[in-house]
N, C-alpha and C positions, 0 to 999 in steps of 0.2 A: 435064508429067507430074505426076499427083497421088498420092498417097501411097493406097494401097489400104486400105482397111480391110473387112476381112474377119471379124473377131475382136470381138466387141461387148465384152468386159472393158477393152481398152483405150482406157481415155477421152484419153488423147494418146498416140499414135502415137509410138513410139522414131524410126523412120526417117522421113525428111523427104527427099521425092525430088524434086527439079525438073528442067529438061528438059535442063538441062547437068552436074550434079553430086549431089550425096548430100551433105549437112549431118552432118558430126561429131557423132558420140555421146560424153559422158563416161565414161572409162575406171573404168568399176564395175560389179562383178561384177552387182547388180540390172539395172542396165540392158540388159548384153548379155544375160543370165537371158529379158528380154520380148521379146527381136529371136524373130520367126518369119519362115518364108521366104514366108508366105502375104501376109505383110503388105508384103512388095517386089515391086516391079514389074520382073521382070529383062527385058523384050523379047527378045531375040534371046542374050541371052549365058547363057550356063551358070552363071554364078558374080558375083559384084560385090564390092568392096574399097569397107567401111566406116571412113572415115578416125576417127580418135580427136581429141576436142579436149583437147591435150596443147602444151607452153612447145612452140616451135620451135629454141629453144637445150638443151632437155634431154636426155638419154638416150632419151627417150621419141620423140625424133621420127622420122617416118616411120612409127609403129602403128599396124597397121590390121588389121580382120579380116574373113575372106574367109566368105560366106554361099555355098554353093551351093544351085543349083534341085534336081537329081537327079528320082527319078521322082515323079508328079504322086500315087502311093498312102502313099509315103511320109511319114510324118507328121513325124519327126525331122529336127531344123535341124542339120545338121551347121557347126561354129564353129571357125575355123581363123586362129590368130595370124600374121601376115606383117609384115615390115620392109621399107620401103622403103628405099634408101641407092643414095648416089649416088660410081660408081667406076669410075676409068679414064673417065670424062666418058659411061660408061652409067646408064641406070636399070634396078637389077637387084631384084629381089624374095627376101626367105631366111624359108622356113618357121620359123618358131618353135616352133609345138608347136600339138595341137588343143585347144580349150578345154574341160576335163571338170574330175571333181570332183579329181583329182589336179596337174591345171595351171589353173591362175587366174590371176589379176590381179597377185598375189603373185609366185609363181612367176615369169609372164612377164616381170615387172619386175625380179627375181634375174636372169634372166638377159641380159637389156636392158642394166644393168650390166657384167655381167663382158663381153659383145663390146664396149662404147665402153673399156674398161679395157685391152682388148686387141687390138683392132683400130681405133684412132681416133687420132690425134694429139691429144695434150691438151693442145697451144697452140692451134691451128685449129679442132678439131673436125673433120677430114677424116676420112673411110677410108684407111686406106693398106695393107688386108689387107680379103680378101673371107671374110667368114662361109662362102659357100657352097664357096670353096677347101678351107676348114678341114675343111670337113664330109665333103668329100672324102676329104681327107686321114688323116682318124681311120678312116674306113670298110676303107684299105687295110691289109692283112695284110702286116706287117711280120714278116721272120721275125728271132727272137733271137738274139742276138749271143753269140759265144762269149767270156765273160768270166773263165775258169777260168785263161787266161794273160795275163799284162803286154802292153799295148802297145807297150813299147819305146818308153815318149818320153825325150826329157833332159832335164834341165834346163832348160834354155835354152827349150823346149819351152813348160816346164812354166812358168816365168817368162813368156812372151808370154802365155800365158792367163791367170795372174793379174793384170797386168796390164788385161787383156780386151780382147786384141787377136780372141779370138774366139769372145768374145759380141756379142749384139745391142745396139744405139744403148743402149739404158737402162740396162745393165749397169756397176756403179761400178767393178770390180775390187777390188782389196786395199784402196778404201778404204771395202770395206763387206763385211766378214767376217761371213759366215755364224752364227757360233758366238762372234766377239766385236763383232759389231755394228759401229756407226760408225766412223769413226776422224778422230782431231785430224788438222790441217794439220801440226802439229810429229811427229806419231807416222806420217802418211804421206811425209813428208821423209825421215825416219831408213829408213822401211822403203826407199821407193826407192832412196837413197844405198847400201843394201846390195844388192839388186839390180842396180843398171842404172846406179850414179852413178859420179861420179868420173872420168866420159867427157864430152866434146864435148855429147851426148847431153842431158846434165842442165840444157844452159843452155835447153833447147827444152821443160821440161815445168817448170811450180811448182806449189804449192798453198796455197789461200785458204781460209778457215774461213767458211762462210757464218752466216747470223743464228740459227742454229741450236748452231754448234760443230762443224758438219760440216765435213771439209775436202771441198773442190772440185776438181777437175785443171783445170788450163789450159794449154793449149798455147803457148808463143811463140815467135818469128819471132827469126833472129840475124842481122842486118845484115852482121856481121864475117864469120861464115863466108858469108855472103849463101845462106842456107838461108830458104824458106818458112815458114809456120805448120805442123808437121805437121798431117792432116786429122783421124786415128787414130792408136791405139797403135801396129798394124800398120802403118802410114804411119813413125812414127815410127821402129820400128824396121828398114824397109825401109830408112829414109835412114843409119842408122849401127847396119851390122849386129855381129855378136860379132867382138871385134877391133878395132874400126874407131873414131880418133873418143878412143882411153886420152890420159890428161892426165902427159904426161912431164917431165923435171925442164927449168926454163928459167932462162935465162942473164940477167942486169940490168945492163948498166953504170950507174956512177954517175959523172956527166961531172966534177959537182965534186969529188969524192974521187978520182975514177979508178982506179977499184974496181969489180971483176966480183964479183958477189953470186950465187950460186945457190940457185932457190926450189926446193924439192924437190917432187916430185910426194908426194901421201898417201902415207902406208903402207897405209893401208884399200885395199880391192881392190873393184872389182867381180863381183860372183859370172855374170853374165853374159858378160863379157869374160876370163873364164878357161880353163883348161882343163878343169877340174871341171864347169863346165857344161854341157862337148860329151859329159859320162858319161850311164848312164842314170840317171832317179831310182830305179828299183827297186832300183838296187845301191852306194845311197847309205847308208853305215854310221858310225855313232858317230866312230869313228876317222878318216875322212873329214873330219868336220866339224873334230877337234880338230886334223888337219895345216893347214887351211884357218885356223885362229886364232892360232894359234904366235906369227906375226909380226905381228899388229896391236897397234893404239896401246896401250887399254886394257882393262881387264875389262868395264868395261860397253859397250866396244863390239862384246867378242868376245860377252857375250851378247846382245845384238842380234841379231847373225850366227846364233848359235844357232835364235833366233824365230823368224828368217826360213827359212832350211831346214826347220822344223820345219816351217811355214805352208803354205811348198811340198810338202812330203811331204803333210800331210794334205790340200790341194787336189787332187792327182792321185790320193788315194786316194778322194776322192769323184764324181769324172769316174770313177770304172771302168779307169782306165792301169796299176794294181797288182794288178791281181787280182780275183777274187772272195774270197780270202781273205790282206788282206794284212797281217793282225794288227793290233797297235798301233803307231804312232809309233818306231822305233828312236830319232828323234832329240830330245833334250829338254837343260833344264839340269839333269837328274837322271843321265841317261846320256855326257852328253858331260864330261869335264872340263874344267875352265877355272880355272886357276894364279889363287888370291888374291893380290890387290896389296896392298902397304901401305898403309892410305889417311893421305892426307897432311892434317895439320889444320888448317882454313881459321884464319884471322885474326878472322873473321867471327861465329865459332860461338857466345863466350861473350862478347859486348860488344853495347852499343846506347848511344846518343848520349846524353846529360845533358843536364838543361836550362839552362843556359848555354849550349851547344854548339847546342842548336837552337836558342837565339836567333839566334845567330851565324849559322846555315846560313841561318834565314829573310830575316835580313839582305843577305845575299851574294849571296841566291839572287834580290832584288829588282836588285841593284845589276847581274846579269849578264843582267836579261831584256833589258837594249835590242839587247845581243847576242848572245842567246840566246833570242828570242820562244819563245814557248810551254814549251820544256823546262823552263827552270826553274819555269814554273808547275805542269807534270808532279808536280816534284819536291816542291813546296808544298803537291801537294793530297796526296802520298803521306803525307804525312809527319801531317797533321790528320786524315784518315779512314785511313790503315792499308789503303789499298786497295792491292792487287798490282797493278804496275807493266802487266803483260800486261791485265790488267783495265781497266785507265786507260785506254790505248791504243786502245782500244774502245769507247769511252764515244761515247754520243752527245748533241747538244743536246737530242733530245726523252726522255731519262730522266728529266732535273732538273723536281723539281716542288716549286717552291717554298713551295705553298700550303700542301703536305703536308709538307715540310721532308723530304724525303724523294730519296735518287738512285738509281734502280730500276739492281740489275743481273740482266738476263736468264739464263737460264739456257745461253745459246750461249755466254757469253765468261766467265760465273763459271766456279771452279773445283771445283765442285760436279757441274756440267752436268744435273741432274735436278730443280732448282726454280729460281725465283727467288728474289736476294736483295735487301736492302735495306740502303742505307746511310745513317744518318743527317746531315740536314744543321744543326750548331748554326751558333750565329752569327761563330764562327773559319771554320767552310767556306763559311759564306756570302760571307765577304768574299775568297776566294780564286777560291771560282766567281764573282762577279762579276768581279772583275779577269781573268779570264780570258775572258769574252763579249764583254767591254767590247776586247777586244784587235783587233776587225773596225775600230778607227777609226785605227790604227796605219798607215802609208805601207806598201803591199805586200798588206797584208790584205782587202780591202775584200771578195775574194769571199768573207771569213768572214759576212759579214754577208748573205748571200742566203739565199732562205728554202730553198734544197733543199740546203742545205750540212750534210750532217748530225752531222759529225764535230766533238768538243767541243777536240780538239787536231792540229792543220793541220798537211802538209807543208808543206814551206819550200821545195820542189821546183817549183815555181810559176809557168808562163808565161802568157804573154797566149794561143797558141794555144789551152792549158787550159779557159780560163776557161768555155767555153759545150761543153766536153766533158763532159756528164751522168755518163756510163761512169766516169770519172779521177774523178771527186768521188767518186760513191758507192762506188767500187771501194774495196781496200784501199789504195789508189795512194795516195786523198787524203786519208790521215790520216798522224799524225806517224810518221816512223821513230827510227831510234836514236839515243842520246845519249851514244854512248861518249866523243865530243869535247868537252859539255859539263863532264863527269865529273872528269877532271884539273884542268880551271880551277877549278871550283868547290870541289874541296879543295885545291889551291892558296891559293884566298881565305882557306878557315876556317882553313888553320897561319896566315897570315899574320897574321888577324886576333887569333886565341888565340895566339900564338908558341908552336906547338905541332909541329913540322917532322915528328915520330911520329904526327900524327894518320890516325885512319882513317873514311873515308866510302864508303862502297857504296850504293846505292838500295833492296840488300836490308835495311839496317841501318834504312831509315824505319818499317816495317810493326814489325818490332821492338823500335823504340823506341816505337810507340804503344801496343803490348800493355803495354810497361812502365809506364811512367808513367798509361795507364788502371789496369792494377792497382793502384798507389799510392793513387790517386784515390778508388779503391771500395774502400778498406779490404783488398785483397787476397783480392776475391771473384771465382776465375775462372771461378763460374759466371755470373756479367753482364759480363764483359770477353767472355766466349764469344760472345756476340752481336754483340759490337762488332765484335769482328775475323773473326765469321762461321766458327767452328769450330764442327763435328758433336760434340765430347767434349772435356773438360776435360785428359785424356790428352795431346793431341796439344798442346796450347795451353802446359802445364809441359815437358815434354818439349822443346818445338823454341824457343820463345819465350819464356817467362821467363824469363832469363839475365841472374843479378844482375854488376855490376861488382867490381874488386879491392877498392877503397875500400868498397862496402858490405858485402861479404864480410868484410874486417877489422874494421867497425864488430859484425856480428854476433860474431864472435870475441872481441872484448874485452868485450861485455852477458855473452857468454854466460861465460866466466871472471870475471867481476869479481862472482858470487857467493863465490867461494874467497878468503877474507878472509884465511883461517888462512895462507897463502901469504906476504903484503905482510908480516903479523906478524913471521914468522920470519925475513923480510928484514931 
């Protein structure tokens, strides 16, 4: 079958017909504009589907547009967009829209879009919701819902949905609030711990920060209680409902002492596993919340507690369960009281290390890596770049760039979270980052040294089964954990070294002692120390980190009197 030409303007023919198929036309508006129906050869059928030539992996595949014959007087090519898509192992066809001067190429392709956004798997590319379901669906006349009274949900209620035990697969729950956006791994711990923790329950869910700064939920599996992976939140809390699953006070002997020790269960509570939760939220009041804090640890965990009820009140006020009119928030740190504690003054607050003192740590800190691989090089790099220990921990081999003297931190794991930063590399961190690459040649090590190992400081946690487990490397698994056990030895060393038995070391004291002694350096300019240590304002950088010691404290006190002559005179 040969392509009909009928039309003497058209010196090449749009449509190409042979005796098995119809050749794809380019998806632009000029071209479909020349398609006439004089110019196709329909035989026997009423209508024919012009395929589009469009990627096969895009949004776009399956476009096609349907030309009908209709009557032989008619001069108008009526032009009608259709999808092909393939569901439930059918081949089904969904109108898109006819093609005029209001729907075009444009348009079509707007809406080509939002159905793969919302109907497609975006690992696969599958269907797994039919367009023409939807279309269904929107056309029926739903009548409206009387919203002018409370649902009557509970708590408890209200908690599984935040959660998103009932929403759909893609639904983050509480760790992606509507009104405060993302949330950390450290800031969805805490929330959950107030919800649903402090039960059986909490050893079956954690969260991981992705490359982002996002936290992540993960389900896991408990050997001990020999409970599955839950599948769902719902799952989850099918397996340990309200009640069920609380962490009560347990007993220890200790055979050498022969002594029973008792670990007590938290004081914190679960708001899920209470009775306040079987209430309804509608009738959850200020005073509610302040009986519910009374007897917890401290102030900032009571305002936690606060947060989260607040969280949940406004969650069920945005699902419609409170009303059509149900005011604002009763619950807040403004409404609720919560008794001020004394706060107690760290050790920490006004000291940082001298340089004597850091020689001495860099000293020690050599002397403990054979038994302490990587931590103490942790502590080495903290202490030359000023970088936050959370930050470190995070680092990976492909930041460092030597060339540029430069160690990129992304904007997931800075404490920023909205750029990235950069850390300069001189030639003191150079030789600290080498010595710490150079550590895949060490007995134990060797899978530091493979090229998909991406973490710059390794667990120690390390089997042979491991070693070709992709997942455990890249995960958070296989990077370093804590160093609480290094910590003690290592100031240990420096009294013993300085015969100092009063001395104090913390990890938070490295970052501080490099603001100080960079200030020194620059004359006392904190607006170029601001760079170094990566502060937004010079405010923040005096305020929390410049903290001179005793000794230069009393040095300033006698420059600053030793003007008053007339004083020694009268002496």
């Amino acid at each position: 079958m040969t392509t009909s030409k009928q039309v003497p303007e058209l010196v090449h023919p749009v449509i190409k017909q042979t005796s098995t198929k119809i050749e794809p036309i380019r998806f632009r508006e000029d071209i479909i504009n020349k398609i006439r129906k004089q110019n196709i050869t329909f035989g026997n059928k009423e209508r024919l589907y012009i395929p589009f030539l469009v990627s096969k992996d895009s949004h776009q595949k399956g476009l096609l547009l349907r030309v009908s014959k209709g009557p032989a007087l008619d001069n108008k090519t009526k032009k009608v967009f259709y999808l092909r898509f393939w569901f439930n192992g059918k081949s089904c066809y969904h109108k898109l829209g006819e093609y005029s001067q209001n729907f075009g190429t444009k348009e079509c392709n707007d809406l080509l879009i939002k159905l793969h956004d919302t109907h497609t798997d975006h690992k696969t590319g599958f269907w797994i919701k039919s367009p023409n379901e939807t279309a269904k669906d929107e056309k029926r006349i739903v009548p409206k819902e009387d919203t002018s009274l409370a649902l009557g949900k509970t708590i408890n209620e209200t908690i599984e949905s935040y959660c998103g035990s009932d929403e759909d697969e893609g639904h983050r729950g509480f760790l992606k609030d509507l009104k405060q956006g993302h949330k950390t791994s450290k800031s969805a711990k805490t929330i959950w711990r107030c919800l649903a923790g402090y039960n059986k329950r909490q050893s079956l869910v954690t969260f991981e920060d992705d490359n982002n700064g996002y936290a992540v939920r993960k389900f896991l599996s408990n050997k001990h209680l020999r409970i599955q992976t839950p599948a769902s939140w719902k799952d989850l809390f099918r397996k340990f409902p309200s009640g069920h699953g609380i962490i009560k006070d347990r007993e220890y002997y200790n055979r050498r002492q022969k002594k029973t020790y008792v670990i007590p269960a938290s004081k914190n509570k679960s708001i899920y596993d209470s009775s306040l939760g079987k209430s309804l939220i509608e009738d959850l009041t200020p005073g509610d919340v302040e009986h519910w804090c009374k007897d917890l640890t401290s102030m900032e965990v009571k305002k936690d507690y606060v947060k989260v009820f607040t969280s949940l009140w406004i969650w069920a006020r945005k699902r419609g369960w409170l009303g059509t009119n149900p005011g604002v928030s009763p619950i807040s740190l403004e409404t609720v009281y919560v008794k001020k504690e004394i706060r107690k003054e760290s050790i920490y607050t006004d000291i940082s290390i001298s340089l004597p003192e850091l020689e001495i740590f860099h000293e020690s800190c050599e002397e403990l890596s054979k038994d302490f691989p990587f931590k103490a090089e942790l502590h080495q790099l903290m202490a030359v770049t000023g970088i936050r220990k959370a930050e470190a921990l995070k680092l990976k081999k492909e930041y460092i760039n030597f060339d540029e003297k430069e160690i990129l931190l992304p904007k997931g794991i800075n404490k920023q979270r909205y750029k990235d930063q950069i850390v300069t590399i001189t030639p003191e961190v150079e030789i600290v980052l080498r010595n710490i690459l150079d550590m895949g040649d060490r007995k134990g090590f060797s899978h530091y040294k493979m090229k998909d190992f991406p973490w710059l400081f390794p667990t120690r946690k390390w089997k042979e089964d491991r070693y070709f487990d992709k997942e455990f490397r890249m995960g958070i698994q296989g990077r370093l954990g804590g160093d609480e056990g290094f910590i003690p030895v290592l100031r240990k060393r420096m009294r013993q070294k300085l015969n100092d038995p009063d001395l104090v070391y913390a990890p938070k004291l490295l970052r501080k002692t490099f603001i100080t002694l960079s200030r020194q350096q620059l004359d006392g300019r904190s607006d170029k120390v601001k760079h170094l240590s990566r502060h937004s304002n010079e405010a923040i950088l005096e305020s929390n980190y410049d903290k001179p010691g005793r000794a230069e404290i009393q040095e300033w006190g006698n420059k600053a009197t030793s003007i008053m002559t007339f004083i020694k005179r009268r002496a």
